[in-house]
C-alpha positions in Angstrom: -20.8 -26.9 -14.1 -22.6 -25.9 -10.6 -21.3 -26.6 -7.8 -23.4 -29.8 -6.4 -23.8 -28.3 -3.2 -25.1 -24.7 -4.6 -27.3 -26.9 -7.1 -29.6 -27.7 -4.5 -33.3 -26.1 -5.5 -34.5 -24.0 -3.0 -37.9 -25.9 -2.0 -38.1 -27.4 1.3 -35.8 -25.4 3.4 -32.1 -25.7 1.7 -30.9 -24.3 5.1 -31.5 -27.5 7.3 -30.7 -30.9 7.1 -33.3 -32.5 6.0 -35.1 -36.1 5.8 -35.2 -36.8 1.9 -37.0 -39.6 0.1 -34.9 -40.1 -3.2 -37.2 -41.8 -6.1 -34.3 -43.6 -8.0 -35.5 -45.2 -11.1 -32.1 -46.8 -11.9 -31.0 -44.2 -14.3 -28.3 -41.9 -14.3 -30.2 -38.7 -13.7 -32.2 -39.9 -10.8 -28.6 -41.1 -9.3 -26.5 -38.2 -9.6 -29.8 -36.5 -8.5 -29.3 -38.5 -5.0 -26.2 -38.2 -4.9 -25.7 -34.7 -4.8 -28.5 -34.5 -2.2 -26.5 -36.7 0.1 -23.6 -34.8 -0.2 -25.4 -31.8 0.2 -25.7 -32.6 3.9 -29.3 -34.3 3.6 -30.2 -37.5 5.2 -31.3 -39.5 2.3 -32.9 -43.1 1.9 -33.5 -44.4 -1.9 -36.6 -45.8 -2.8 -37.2 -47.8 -6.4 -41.1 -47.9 -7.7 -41.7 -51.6 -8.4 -44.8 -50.3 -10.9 -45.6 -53.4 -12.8 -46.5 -56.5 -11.0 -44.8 -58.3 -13.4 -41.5 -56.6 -14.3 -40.4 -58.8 -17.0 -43.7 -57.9 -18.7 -41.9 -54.1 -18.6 -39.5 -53.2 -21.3 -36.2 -55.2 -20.9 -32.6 -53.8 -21.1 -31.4 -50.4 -19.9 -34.4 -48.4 -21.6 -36.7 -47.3 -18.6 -37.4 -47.6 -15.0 -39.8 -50.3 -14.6 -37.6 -53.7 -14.9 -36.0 -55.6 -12.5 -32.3 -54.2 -14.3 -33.5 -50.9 -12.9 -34.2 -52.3 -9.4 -30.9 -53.7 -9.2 -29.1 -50.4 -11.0 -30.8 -48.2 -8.4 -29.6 -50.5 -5.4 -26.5 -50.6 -6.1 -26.3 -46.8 -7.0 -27.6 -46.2 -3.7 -25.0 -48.5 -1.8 -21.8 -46.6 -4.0 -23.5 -43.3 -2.5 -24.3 -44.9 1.2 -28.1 -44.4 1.8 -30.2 -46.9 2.9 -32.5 -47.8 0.1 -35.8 -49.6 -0.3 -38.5 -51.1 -3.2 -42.3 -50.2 -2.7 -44.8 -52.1 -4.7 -47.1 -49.3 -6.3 -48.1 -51.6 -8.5 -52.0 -51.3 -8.5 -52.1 -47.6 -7.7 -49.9 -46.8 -11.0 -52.3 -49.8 -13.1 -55.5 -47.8 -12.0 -54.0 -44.1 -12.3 -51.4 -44.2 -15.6 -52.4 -47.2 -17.5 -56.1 -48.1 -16.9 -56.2 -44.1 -17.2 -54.1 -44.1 -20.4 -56.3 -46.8 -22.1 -59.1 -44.8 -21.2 -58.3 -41.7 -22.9 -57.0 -43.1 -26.5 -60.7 -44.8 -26.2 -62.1 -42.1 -26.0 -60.7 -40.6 -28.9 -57.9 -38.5 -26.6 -54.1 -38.3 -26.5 -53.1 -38.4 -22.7 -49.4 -38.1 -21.5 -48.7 -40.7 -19.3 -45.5 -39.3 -17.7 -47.5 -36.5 -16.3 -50.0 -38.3 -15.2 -47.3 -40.2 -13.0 -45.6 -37.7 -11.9 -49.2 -36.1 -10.6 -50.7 -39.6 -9.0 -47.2 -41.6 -8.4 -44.5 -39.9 -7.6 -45.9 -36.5 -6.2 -49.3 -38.1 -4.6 -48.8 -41.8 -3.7 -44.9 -41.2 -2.8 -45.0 -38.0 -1.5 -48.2 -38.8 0.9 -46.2 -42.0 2.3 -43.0 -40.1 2.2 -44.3 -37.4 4.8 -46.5 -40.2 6.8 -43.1 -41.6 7.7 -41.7 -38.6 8.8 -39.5 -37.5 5.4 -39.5 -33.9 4.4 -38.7 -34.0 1.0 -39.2 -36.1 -2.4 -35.9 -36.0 -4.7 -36.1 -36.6 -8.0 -33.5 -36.4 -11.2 -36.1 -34.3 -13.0 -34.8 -31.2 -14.6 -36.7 -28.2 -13.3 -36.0 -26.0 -10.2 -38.7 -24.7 -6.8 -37.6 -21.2 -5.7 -39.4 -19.3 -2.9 -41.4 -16.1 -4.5 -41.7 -12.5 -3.0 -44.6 -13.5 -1.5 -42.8 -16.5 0.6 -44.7 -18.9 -1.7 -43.0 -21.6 -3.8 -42.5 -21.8 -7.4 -41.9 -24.1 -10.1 -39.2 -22.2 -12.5 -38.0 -23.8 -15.8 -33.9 -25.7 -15.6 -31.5 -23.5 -15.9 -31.0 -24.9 -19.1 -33.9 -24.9 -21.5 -32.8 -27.6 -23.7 -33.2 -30.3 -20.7 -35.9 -28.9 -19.2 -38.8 -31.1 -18.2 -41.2 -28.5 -16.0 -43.9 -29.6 -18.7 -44.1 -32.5 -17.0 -44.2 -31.3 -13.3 -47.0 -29.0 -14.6 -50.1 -31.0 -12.9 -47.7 -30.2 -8.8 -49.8 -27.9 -6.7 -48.1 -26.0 -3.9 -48.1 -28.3 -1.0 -46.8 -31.1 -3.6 -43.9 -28.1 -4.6 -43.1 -27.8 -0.8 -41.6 -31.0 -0.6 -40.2 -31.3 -4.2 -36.3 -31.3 -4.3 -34.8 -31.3 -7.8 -30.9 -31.3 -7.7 -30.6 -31.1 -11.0 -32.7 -28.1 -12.0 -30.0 -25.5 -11.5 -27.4 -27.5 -13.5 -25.9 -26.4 -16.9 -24.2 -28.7 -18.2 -24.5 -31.5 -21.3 -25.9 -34.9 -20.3 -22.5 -36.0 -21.1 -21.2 -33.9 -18.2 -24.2 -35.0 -15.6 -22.8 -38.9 -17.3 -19.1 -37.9 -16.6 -20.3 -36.6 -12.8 -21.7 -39.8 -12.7 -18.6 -41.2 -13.6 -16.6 -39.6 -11.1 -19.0 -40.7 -8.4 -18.2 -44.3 -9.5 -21.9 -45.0 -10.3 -22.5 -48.1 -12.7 -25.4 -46.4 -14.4 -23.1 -43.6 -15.9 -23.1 -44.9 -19.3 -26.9 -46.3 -19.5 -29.0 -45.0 -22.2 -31.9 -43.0 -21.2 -35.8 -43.6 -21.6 -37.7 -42.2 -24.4 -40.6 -44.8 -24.4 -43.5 -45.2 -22.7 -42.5 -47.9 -19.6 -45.2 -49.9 -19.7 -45.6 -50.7 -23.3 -43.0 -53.1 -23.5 -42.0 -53.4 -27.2 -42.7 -49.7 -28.0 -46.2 -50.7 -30.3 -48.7 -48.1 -29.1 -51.5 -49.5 -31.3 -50.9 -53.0 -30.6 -50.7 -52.3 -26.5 -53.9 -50.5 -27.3 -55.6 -53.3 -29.6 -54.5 -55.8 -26.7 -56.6 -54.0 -24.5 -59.6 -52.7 -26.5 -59.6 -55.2 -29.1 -60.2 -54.3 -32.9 -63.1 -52.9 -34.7 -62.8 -52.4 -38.2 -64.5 -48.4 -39.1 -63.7 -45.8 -41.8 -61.4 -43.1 -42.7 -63.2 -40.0 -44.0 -62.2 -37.2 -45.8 -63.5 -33.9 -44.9 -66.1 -34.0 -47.3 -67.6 -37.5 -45.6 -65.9 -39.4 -48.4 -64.6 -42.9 -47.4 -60.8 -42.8 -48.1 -59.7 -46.1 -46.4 -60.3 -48.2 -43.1 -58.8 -48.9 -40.1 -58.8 -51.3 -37.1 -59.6 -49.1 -34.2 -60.0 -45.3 -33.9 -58.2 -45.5 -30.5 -55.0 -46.1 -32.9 -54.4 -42.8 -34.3 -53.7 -39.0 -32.9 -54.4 -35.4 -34.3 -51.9 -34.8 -36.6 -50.8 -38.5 -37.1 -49.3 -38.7 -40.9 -47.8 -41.7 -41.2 -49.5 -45.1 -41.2 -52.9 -44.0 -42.8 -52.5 -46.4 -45.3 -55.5 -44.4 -47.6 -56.5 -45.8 -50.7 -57.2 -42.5 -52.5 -55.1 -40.0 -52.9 -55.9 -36.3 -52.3 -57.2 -34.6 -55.2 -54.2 -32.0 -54.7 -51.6 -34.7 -54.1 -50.7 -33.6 -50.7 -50.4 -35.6 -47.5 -53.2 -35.9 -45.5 -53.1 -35.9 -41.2 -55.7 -36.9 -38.8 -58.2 -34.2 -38.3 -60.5 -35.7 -35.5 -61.1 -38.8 -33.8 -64.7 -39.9 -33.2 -65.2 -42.7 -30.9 -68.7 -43.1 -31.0 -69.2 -44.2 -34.5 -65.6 -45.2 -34.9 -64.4 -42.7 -37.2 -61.2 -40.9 -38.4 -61.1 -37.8 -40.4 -58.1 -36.7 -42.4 -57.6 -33.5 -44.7 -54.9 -31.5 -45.5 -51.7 -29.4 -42.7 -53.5 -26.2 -42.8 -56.9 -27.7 -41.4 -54.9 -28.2 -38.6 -54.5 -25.0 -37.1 -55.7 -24.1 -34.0 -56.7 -20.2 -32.9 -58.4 -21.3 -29.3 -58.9 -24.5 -26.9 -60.7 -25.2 -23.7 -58.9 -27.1 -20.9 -60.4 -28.7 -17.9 -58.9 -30.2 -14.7 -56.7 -26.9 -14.1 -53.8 -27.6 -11.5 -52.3 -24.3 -10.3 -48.7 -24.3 -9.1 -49.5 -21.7 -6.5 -52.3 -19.1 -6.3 -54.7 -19.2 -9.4 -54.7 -16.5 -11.9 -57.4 -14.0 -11.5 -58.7 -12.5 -14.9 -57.2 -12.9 -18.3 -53.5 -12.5 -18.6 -50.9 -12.7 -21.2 -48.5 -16.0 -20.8 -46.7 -18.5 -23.2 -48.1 -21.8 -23.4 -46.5 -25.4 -24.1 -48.6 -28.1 -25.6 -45.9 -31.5 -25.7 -43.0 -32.4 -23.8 -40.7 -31.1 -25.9 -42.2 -28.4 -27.4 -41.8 -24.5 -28.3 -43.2 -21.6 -26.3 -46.1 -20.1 -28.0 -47.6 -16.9 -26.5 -51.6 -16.6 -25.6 -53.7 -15.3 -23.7 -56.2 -17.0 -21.2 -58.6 -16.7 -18.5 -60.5 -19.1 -16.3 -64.2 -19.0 -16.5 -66.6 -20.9 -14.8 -63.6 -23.8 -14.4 -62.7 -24.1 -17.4 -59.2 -22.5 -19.0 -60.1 -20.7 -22.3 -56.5 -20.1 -24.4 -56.4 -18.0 -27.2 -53.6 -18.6 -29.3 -51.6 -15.4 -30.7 -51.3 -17.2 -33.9 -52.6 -20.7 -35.4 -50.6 -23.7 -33.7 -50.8 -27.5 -35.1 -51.4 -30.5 -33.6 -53.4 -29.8 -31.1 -55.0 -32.8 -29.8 -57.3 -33.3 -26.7 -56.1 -35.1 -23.8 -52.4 -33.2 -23.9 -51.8 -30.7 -21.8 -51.5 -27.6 -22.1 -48.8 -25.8 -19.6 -48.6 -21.9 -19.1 -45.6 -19.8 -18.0 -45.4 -16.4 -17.2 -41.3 -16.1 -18.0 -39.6 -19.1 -16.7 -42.2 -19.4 -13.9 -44.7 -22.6 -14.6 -48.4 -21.0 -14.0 -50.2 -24.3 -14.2 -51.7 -27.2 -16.5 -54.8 -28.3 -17.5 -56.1 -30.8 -20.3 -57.2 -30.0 -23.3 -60.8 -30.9 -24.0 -62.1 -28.8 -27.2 -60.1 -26.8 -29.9 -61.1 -24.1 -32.6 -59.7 -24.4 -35.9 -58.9 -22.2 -38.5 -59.8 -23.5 -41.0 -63.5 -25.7 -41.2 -63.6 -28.9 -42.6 -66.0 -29.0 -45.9 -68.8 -30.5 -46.3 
């Protein structure tokens, strides 16, 4: 494993002592991430996001970092480590930014990612902008991705060292200034999670053994389609086949994704027996399409919204692309024209639904992130 010291990215200046804001959520990584600042030299102060202005209305039990268990696991992390440490309420700016924005896009028949979203208006706007009004250089987090300083003395965003943790995807949507004062401790690290939980260990840190997050914080009992029916209400419309034919019904197009397979409940069964996905998602008359796996393949999008990490590419270029959180490099091509990014896939992808992102890299270097807004299929629907 690195040495903690040596694992420090090279962002703001790594050479200095500096004055760093640590975002603790009350999980391990965050923690260890704090940690390692601190004993890097670095005077830290923890800070815990009180995002919901009722926390008890957040998911309960070691599962995310919006509960008042968090709060508490993050404060007392901070006082085994010996950095002053804080709560702000960002209560309203993260309901107007990540949820109202969330709700927003599934209504309008789009897939959004949340956790960029926050890590864009939260954690690297809100935070960061009151972080450097009170006179902190940096913003830690336990993210895993790195900041190195390019040949051209401008910084990067680089993928972790080690690509099974990575979470640049995420951190697409940072622009340079925000990369400036972006410290991640962990980026540099290779080593299991069970090794970051054993570090933890070592450090004497409760939160060592807590399970991680892999829901969305705000949706309390993980029921997507009934946070969204809470909020939009229901309205009964049809599910079409790619010919026009009704198939079956539903309760809300908001409630369903490109790609979605399970839960269609159709009352007809293809004439070739296969499953069927979700093809498209039509808000305006409340419609879903399904058809078969290979109408799903994608040759081209359109993304708008581009957020460059760095200077922005001029002309077409050759890249990889990622298109979820977790997902596989797939190479393209693409261009910026008149301000929209046009991708052009090397070979048909599935899945593809508006509203994600869409992240290019040039090696392990993150290029930028923009949202999808159109795709081009391979295949036409009939009819």
């Amino acid at each position: 494993m690195t040495d903690s010291t040596a694992a420090l990215p090279t962002g703001p200046s790594p050479d200095r002592r500096l004055r760093v804001l640590a975002a603790m959520s009350g999980g391990v990584d965050s923690a260890v991430a704090a940690a390692r600042a601190a004993e890097a030299g670095h005077d830290v102060t923890g800070v815990h996001l009180a995002l919901s202005a009722n926390p008890q209305s957040f998911r309960t039990g070691a599962r995310g970092c919006c509960t008042l268990e968090d709060s508490r696991d993050a404060r007392r992390a901070a006082d085994v480590i010996g950095i002053p440490f804080y709560v702000w309420d960002l209560a309203e700016r993260f309901k107007a930014d990540v949820v109202e924005d969330f709700v927003a896009e599934y209504e309008a028949g789009r897939t959004p990612n949340p956790c960029l979203r926050c890590n864009e208006k939260i954690k690297f706007a809100a935070l960061l902008d009151k972080a450097l009004a009170l006179g902190f250089d940096a913003v830690c987090t336990g993210h895993y991705a790195t900041v190195v300083v390019g040949a051209d003395g401008n910084r990067e965003l680089h993928r972790a060292s080690d690509a099974a943790k990575d979470q640049s995807y995420v951190l697409g949507v940072l622009d340079e200034r925000q990369l400036a004062h972006a410290m991640f401790p962990l980026g540099d690290t290779r080593a299991t999670k069970e090794e970051i939980r054993a570090e933890a260990e070592r450090r004497g840190l409760a939160v060592a053994k807590k399970p991680d997050s892999h829901d969305i914080c705000f949706i309390a009992d993980g029921d997507t389609q009934g946070f969204l029916a809470g909020h939009l209400g229901t309205a009964e419309g049809d599910i079409l086949d790619e010919t026009g034919e009704r198939v079956g019904t539903h309760t809300g197009a908001y409630g369903y994704t490109v790609g979605q397979r399970k839960g269609l409940r159709l009352g007809h069964p293809a004439p070739d027996g296969k499953p069927r996905y979700v093809l498209d998602i039509s808000p305006v008359d409340n419609t879903v399409t399904v058809g078969p796996a290979e109408a799903l393949d994608v040759t081209a999008l359109t993304a708008i919204r581009p957020r460059w990490c760095g200077t922005p590419p001029a002309g077409p270029g050759a890249y990889t692309a990622q298109l979820r959180a977790h997902g596989a490099e797939t190479p393209v091509t693409a261009e910026l024209a008149d301000g929209e990014l046009r991708v052009a896939f090397a070979a048909p992808v599935r899945g593809v639904a508006p509203g994600q992102a869409v992240v290019l890299y040039d090696g392990t270097r993150v290029v930028g992130s923009a949202t999808i807004a159109t795709t081009t299929r391979a295949v036409r629907a009939r009819g």
